[in-house]
C-alpha positions in Angstrom: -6.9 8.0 -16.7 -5.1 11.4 -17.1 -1.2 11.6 -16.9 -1.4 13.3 -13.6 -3.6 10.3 -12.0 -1.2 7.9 -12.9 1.6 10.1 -11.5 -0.4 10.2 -8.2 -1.6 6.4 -8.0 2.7 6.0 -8.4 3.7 8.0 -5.6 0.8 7.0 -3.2 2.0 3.3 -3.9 5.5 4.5 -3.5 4.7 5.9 0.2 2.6 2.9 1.2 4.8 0.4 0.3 8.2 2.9 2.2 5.4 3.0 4.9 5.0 -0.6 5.1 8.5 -1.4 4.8 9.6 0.9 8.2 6.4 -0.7 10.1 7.3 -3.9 9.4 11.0 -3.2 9.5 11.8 -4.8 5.6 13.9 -3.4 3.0 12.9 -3.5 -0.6 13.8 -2.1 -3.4 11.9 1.1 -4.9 10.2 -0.9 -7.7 9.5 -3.9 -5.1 7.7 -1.0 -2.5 6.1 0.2 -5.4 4.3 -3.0 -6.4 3.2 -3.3 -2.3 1.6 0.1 -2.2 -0.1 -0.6 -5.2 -1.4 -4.2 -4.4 -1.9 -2.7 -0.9 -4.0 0.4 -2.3 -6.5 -2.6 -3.6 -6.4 -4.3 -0.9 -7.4 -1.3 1.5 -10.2 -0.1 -0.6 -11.5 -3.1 -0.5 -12.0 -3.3 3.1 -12.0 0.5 2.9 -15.5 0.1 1.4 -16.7 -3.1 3.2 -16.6 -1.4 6.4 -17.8 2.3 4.5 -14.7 4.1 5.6 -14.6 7.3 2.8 -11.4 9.3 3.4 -11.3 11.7 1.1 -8.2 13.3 -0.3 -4.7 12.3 -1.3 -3.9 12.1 2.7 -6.8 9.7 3.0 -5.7 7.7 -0.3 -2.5 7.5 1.1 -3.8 5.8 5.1 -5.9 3.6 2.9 -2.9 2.4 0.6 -0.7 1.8 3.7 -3.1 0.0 5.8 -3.8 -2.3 3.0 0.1 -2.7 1.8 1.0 -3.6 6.0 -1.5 -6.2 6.0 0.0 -7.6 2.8 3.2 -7.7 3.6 1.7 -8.9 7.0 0.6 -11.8 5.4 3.3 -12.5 2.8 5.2 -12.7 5.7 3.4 -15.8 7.2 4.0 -17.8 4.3 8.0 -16.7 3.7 10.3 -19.8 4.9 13.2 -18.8 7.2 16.6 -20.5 5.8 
């Protein structure tokens, strides 16, 4: 992977996980949003190609990356205790 793809894989996680964090109104920490986007990136190309949804470009990477890192947090969320 060149040093450029890397650089965009890290700010597409970035976004997704900032995007997730103001739909589901949490506050993490850069490094924390950063791990969400990226596990969220996975987790929308999965379902991204089990339903044969191709959006092409960074802006489609990006919808992809955000859909997948809200349902994560979505579902982290169902198993996080309330003190």
């Amino acid at each position: 992977m060149s040093g450029m793809g890397v650089f965009a894989a890290a700010v597409i996680g970035i976004l997704a996980g900032w995007i997730a964090d103001l739909v589901l109104a949490r506050h993490h920490s850069l490094f924390i949003k950063l791990l969400i986007g990226v596990i969220g990136s996975y987790i929308g190309a999965f379902i991204a190609s089990r339903i044969d949804l191709h959006l092409p470009g960074f802006a489609g990477e990006l919808v992809v990356s955000s859909v997948g890192a809200i349902l994560f947090l979505a579902v982290l969320s169902l198993f996080r205790r309330t003190a």
